[in-house]
N, C-alpha and C positions, 0 to 999 in steps of 0.2 A: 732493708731486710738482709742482715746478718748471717754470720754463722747459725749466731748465736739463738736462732729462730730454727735453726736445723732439725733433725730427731725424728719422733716419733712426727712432728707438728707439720714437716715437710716444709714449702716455702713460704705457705702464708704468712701475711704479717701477726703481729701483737695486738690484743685488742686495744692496747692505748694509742698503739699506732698509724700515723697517717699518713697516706701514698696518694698525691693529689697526680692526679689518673692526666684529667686534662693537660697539666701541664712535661706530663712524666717522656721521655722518650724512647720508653720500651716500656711492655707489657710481658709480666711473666706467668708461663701457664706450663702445664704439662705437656708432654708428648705422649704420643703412641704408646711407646716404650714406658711411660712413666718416667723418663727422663727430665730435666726442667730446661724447659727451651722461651727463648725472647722470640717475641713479635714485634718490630719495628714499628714504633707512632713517632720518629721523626718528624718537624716539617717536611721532608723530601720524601714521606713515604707515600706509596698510593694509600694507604689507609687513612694516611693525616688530611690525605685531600679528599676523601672522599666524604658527601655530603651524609648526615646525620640521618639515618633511618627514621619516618614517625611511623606511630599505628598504622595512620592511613594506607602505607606502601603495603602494608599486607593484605594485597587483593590475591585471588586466582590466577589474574593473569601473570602476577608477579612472583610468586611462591611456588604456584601449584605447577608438575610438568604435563605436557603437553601431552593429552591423550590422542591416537586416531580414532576419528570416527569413521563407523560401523558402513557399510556402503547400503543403500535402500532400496538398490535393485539391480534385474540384468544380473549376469555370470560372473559379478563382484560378491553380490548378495548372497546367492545361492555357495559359493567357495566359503565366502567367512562362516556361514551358518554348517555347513558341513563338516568343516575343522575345528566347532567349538569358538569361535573367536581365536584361532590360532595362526588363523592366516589373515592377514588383511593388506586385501589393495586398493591406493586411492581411488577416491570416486571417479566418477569418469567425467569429460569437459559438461556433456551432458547435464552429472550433479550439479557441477559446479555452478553453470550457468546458471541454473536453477535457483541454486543459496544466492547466487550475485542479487535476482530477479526477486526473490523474498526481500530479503534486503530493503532491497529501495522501493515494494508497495510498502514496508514496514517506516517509510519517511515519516517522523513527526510531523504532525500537521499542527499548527500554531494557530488557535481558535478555532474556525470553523473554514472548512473548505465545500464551494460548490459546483459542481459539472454538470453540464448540460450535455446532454444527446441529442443531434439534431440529425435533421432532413429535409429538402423539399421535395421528399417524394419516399413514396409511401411503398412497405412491402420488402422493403431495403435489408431490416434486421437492427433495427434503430433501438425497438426496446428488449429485442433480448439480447443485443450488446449493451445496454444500458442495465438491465438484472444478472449478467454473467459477469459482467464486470464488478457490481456490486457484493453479487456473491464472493467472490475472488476477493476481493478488500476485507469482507468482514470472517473468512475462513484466515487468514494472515493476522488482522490486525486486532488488536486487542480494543480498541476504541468503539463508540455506536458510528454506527453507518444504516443511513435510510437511502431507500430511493422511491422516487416522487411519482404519480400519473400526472402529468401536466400537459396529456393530450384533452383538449377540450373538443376534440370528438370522442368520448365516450372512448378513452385507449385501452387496453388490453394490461398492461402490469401486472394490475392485481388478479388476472384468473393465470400469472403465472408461477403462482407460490398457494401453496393451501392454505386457505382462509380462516385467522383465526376472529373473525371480525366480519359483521356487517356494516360497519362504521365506514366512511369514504374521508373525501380534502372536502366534502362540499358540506359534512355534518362535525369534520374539525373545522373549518373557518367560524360553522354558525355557534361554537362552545369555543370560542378562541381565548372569549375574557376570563372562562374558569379553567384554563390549562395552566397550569403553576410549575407543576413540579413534573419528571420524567414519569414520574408515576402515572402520573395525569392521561400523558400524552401515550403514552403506550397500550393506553387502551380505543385508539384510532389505528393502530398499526396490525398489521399480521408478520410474525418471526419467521424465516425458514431454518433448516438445519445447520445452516454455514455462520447464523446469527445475525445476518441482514432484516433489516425493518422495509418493510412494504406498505404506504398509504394507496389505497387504489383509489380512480377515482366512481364516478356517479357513472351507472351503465345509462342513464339515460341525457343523451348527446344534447336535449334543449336545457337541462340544467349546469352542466358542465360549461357549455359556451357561454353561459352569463357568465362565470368566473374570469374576473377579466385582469389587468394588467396589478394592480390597486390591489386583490385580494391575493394573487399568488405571490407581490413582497410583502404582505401582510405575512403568508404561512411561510415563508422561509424565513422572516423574521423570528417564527417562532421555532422553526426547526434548528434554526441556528444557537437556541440557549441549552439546547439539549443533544445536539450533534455534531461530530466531529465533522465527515464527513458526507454532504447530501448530493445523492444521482438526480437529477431529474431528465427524465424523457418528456420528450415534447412531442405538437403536431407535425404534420407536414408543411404548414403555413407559419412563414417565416414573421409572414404580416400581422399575424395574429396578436391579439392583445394581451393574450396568455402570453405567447414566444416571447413577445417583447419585455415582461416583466421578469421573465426566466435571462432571461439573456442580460438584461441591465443587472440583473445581481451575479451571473453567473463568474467566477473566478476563472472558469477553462470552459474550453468546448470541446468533444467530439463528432467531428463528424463522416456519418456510417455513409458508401455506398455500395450500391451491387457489382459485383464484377461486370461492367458490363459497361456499352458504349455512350446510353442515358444516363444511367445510374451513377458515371461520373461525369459528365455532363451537366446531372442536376444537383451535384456535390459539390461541381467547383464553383455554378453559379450561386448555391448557396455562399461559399468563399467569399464572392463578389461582393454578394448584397452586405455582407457584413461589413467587410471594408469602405464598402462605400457607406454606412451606417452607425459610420465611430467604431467599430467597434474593430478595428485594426489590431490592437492586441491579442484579443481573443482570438484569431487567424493567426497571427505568429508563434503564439501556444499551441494552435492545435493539433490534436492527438486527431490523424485517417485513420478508417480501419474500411479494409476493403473484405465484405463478409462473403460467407457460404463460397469459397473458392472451391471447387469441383477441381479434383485432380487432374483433370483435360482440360486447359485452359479453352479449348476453343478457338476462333479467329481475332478474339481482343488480344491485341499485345500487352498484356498486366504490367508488364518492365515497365512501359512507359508511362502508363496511368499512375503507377506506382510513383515514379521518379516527379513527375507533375505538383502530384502532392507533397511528396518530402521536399519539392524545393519552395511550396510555401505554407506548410507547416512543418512544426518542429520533429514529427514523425510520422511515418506509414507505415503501418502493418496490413497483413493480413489475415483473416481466420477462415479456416478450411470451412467444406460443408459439414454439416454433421447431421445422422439419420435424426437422431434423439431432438434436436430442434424442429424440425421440419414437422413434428406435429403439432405443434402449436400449443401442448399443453404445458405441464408445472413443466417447468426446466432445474433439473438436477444436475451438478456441477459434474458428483463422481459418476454420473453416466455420459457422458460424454469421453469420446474416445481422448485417447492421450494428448497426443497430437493438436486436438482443441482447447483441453484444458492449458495445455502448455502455449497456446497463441493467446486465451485470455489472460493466460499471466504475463505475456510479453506486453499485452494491451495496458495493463492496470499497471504496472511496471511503469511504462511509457507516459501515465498518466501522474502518476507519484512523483516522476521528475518533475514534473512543475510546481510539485509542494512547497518547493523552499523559495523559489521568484514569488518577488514585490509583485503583487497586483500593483496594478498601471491604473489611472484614472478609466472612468470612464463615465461615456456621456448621461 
């Protein structure tokens, strides 16, 4: 590229001409000024070494800059919204923990995952950490999540979501062979607002206790072709033939006690019975939750009952009491106070970590 390219024509080449770019050791282009200035593609330049851009590099994360987000509440929220979005301060640790805790209920779960809610003793808060949990899962995740009545005394579940369905597990077992497609099976469940599925079971406790170990891996066999994630609550009868058939399928366990000095007492001997029962794993996974804690602890030392269980499962929590449970009716997520909804998310959080461990044999 010559003089003789000069002129009106500026630097470009000629059109019969050929400037083999790859092998060339400068590029020329304009400046600012309209000036003609070189860009260095030596070997030795950082350009020469730098790798070759494809399509694919033009993601958001990589193109696009970085906007703040908007704070969601508290005397951050209330500032940005007053100034227009003209003020903005980070979230507070608060948020943040929060996004950490979405996060990881948000773990992909690879096929089908199942937990189990247990007790040996009854009154604890077993299924409605077993439905508060599930709600929590299916308000986060985008996937189907059901959860289970697998109390074969006639358990309670299903009167705690509003019923779209007279159908139960005891009139989906008896239509098992014509359940095909989600289609199918959705019309045995009831939905609540958070988009959790709900199978309840039979109000009447002598047909429920014939469903025995054989028929409930029958129904998670089939829960499993349509769900991501399935809850089951169980009885208080660890012995039960039900338990046992939730249990040998079950991936994780939860297990709920009372604050109180039975209540884990008959938590850890539930521990026990498992381990002594093969089922050693399922106690190494498992998620405590020590429910309805009342702001005045009382004469139980909670630290230590606490500490008991994190040293043999893989997490303790807690969940306060809350008014809105205590009457035993539908349980709604957003009425519950803050402070519980934020322990259920610590729970299901707690639970989601074990989404990415290898199931372990089991007996």
């Amino acid at each position: 590229m010559g003089e003789e390219n000069g002129g009106s024509r500026g630097f470009w080449p000629r059109e019969d001409e050929v400037v083999p770019l790859a092998s060339a050791t400068a590029i020329i282009t304009r400046g600012a000024n309209g000036d003609r200035a070189e860009v260095d593609r030596s070997e030795e330049s950082p350009l020469a070494r730098s790798p070759r851009l494809s399509a694919g590099e033009f993601t958001p994360e990589r193109m696009v800059r970085p906007t703040t987000e908007a704070p969601t509440r508290g005397w951050r929220r209330v500032l940005f919204v007053v100034s227009g979005g003209l003020v903005t301060i980070g979230p507070s640790p608060a948020e943040l923990r929060q996004r950490e805790l979405v996060a990881t209920v948000k773990t992909p779960i690879s096929g089908c995952r199942k937990v189990a809610f247990i007790s040996r003793k009854g009154g604890v808060g077993k299924t409605t950490t077993c439905l508060l949990a599930g709600h929590t899962f299916a308000l986060y995740r985008g996937d189907r999540i059901i959860a289970v009545d697998g109390n074969p005394d006639a358990g309670t579940l299903g009167h705690r979501v509003r019923r779209e369905t007279t159908a139960n597990l005891t009139s989906l077992l008896a239509d098992a062979e014509r359940i095909e497609r989600y289609a199918d099976i959705r019309g045995y469940t009831s939905q609540a607002s958070t988009r959790l599925e709900v199978v309840a079971s039979d109000d009447d406790p002598r047909i429920t206790q014939a469903i025995g170990e054989a028929e409930f891996q029958r129904a998670i066999r089939l829960f499993e072709h349509h769900y991501n994630l399935v809850c089951l609550d169980t009885g208080t009868g660890v012995l039960e033939s039900a338990t046992r058939g939730i249990l040998n399928a079950a991936d994780q366990i939860v297990v709920v006690s009372a604050p109180s000095l039975d209540g884990a007492r008959a938590a850890s001997s539930t521990l026990d019975w498992l381990e002594e029962n093969g089922h050693e794993n399922l106690v190494r996974g498992a998620v405590a939750v020590l429910n309805a804690v009342r702001p005045s602890e009382g004469f139980v030392d909670l630290n230590r009952i606490e500490a008991h269980f994190a040293s043999r499962c893989r997490a303790c929590l807690r969940i306060p009491w809350d008014r809105h449970l205590e009457a035993g009716a539908e349980a709604n997520l957003a009425q519950l106070r803050q402070d519980t909804q934020a322990a259920f998310l610590e729970v299901a959080a707690a639970i989601a970590s074990g989404f990415t461990e290898q199931t372990e044999g089991r007996s």
